[in-house]
C-alpha positions as CSV (number, residue, x, y, z in Angstrom):
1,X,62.6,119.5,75.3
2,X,62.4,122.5,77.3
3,X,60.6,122.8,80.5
4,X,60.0,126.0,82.5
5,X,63.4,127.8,80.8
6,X,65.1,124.9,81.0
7,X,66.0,121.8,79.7
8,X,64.6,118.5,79.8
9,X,66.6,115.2,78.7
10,X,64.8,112.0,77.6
11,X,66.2,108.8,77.6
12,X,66.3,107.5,74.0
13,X,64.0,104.6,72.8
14,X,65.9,101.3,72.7
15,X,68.8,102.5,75.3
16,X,66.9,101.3,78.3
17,X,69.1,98.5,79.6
18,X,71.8,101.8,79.6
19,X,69.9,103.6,82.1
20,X,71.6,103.7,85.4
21,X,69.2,104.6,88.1
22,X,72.5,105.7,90.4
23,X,74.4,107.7,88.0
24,X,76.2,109.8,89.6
25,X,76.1,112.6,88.2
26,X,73.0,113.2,89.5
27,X,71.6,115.6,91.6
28,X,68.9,113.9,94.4
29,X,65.8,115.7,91.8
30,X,67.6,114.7,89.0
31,X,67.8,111.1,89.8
32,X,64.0,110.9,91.6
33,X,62.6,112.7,88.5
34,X,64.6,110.2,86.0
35,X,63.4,107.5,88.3
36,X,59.8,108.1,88.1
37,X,60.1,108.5,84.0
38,X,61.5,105.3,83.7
39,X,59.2,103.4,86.2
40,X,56.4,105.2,84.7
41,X,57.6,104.2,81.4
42,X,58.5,100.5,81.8
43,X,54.9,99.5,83.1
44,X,54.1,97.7,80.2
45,X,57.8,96.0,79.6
46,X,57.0,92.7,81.3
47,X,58.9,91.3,84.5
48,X,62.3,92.1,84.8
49,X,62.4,94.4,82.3
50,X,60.2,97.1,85.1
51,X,62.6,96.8,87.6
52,X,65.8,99.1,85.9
53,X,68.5,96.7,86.9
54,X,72.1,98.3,87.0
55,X,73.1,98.5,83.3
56,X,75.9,96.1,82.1
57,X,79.2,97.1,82.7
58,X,82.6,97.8,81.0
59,X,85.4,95.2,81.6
60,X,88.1,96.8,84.1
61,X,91.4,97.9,82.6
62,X,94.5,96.1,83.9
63,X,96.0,98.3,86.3
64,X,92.1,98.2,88.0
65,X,91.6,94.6,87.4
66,X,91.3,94.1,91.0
67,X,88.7,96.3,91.9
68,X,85.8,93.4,91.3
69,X,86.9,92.8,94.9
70,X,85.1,95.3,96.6
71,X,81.7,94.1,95.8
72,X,82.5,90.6,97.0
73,X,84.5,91.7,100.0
74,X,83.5,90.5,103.4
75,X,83.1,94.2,104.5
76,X,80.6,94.9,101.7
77,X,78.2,91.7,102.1
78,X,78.0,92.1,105.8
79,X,77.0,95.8,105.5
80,X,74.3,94.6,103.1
81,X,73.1,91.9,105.1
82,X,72.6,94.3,108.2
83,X,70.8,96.8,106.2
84,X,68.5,94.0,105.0
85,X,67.9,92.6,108.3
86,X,66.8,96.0,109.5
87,X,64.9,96.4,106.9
88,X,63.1,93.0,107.2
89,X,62.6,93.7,111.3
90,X,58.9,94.7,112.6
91,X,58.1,98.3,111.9
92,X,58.0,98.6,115.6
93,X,61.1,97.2,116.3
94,X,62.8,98.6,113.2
95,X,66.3,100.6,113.4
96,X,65.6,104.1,112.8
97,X,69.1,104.2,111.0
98,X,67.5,102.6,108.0
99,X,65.6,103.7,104.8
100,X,63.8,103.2,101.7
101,X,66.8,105.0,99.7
102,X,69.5,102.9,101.8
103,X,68.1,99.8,101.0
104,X,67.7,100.7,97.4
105,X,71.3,101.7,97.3
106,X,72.0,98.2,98.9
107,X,70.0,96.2,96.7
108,X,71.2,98.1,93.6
109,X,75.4,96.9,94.6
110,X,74.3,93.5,94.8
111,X,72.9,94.2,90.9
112,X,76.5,95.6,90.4
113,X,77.8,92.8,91.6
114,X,75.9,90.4,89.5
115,X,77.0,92.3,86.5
116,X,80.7,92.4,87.3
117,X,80.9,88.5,87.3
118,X,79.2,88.7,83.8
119,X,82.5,90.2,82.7
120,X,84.9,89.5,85.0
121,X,85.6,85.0,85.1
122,X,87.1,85.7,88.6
123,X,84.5,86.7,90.6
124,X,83.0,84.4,92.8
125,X,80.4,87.7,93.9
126,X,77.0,84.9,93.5
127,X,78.8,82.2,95.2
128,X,79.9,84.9,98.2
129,X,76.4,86.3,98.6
130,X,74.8,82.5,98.6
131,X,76.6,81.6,101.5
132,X,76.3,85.2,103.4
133,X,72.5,84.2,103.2
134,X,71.8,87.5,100.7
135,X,70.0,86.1,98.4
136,X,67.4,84.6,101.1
137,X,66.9,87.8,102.5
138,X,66.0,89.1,99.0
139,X,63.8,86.9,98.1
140,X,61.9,87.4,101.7
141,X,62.1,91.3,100.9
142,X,60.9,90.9,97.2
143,X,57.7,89.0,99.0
144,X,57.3,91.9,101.9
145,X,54.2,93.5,100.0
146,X,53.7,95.6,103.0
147,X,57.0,96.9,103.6
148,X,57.1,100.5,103.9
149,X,60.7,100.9,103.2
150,X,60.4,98.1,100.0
151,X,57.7,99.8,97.6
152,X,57.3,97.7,94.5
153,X,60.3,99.0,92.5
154,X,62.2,98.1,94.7
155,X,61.1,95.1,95.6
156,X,61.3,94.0,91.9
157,X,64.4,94.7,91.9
158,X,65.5,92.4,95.0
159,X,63.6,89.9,92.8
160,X,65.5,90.6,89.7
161,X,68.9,90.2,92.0
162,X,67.6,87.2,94.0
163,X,66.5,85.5,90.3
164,X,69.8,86.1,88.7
165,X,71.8,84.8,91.7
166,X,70.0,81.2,91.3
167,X,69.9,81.3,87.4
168,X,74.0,82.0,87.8
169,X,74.4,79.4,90.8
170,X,72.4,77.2,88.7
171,X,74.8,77.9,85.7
172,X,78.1,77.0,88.1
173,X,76.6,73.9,88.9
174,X,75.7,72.5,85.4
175,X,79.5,73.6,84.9
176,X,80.9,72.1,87.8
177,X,78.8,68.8,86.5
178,X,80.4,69.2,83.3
179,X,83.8,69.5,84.4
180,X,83.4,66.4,86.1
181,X,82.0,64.3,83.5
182,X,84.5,65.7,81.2
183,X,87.2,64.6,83.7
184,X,85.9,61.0,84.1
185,X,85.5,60.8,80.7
186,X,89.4,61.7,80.1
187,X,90.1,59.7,82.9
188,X,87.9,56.4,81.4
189,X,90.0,56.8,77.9
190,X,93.6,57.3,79.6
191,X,92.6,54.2,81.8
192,X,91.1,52.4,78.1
193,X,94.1,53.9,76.4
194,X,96.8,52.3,79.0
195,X,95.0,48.8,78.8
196,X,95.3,48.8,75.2
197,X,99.2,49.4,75.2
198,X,99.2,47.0,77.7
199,X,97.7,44.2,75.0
200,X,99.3,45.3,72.5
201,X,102.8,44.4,74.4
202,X,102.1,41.8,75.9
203,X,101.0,40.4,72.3
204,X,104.2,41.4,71.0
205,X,106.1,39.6,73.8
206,X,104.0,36.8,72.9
207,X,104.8,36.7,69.3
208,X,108.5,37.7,70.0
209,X,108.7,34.4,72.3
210,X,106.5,32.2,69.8
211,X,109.3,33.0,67.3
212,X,112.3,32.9,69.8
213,X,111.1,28.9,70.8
214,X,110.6,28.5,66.7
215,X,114.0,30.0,65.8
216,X,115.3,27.9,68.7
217,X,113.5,24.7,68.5
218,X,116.7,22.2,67.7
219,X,118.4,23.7,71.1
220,X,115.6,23.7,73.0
221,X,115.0,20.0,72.4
């Protein structure tokens, strides 16, 4: 459409879980306005669908293969557990250094994140924010309804992260438990395996001996 001279893009219907509220090729109006016309548009979508997670992304090429890293690096988390904390502190006591577009930013590289291990069997980015104690400073943001620096997009969106990072931790466990049954299970029919062999020579060495003493019987009276 056009708009005062110029043009306005829309979004097409059905390309929503493409929208990436950080593109960057953005200008700051550009991405507010896009912002506020998804937001506005996604009222009705249900939970999680309202909170314009980071889209999924492309698997890395081989020659960047390593850059699925970064996200899980110890620099990374600890930046985005300082700007959490600051954001959680009293707004009296609160770092002026800090604000509603930082933390969105921060919350929104922890979405990354999630997404990268969706396509990338290396990562260990849920695991790594679980024990930087992310994922409990989410859920206490997603719950701040009187934040000043978490208005409800955003907080959904620390919800939709927080959410994700149990369902996946959940995920590695049932794996992890499955692993392990499947390893005593392979170890219970090597172990039934091995005792069968076992039988099955020691019955021959009885039957080779049965027939020894038979074939022998004069000489061995």
């Amino acid at each position: 459409t056009t708009s005062a001279g110029k043009k306005v893009y829309h979004l097409r219907e059905g390309l929503e879980t493409e929208y990436n509220m950080f593109y960057y090729g953005y200008s700051k109006e550009q991405q507010t306005a896009a912002q506020e016309a998804q937001l506005q548009a996604r009222k009705k979508a249900g939970e999680g669908k309202d909170s314009c997670p980071p889209p999924r992304l492309p698997r890395l090429t081989k020659m960047m293969s390593s850059l699925f890293r970064v996200l899980e690096s110890d620099v990374l988390l600890q930046a985005a557990m300082v700007t959490l904390r600051r954001a959680l502190e009293e707004t009296r006591s609160r770092s002026k250094y800090v604000t509603e577009r930082q933390v969105h930013k921060v919350i929104f590289l922890l979405g990354l994140g999630i997404r990268e291990q969706e396509v990338e069997a290396r990562s260990r980015f849920v695991t790594r924010a679980q024990e930087a104690g992310i994922v409990e400073q989410l859920t206490r943001l997603a719950h701040d309804t009187n934040n000043s620096l978490a208005p409800e997009h955003v907080r959904k969106l620390a919800s939709w992260v927080a959410r994700q990072c149990s369902k996946n931790k959940r995920e590695e466990s049932i794996e992890m438990d499955n692993e392990a049954s499947e390893q005593e299970m392979m170890k219970k029919r090597k172990a039934e395996a091995a005792k069968a062999r076992q039988a099955m020579i020691m019955a021959k060495m009885k039957a080779n001996q049965a027939k020894f003493a038979m074939d022998n019987k004069e000489e061995m009276n």
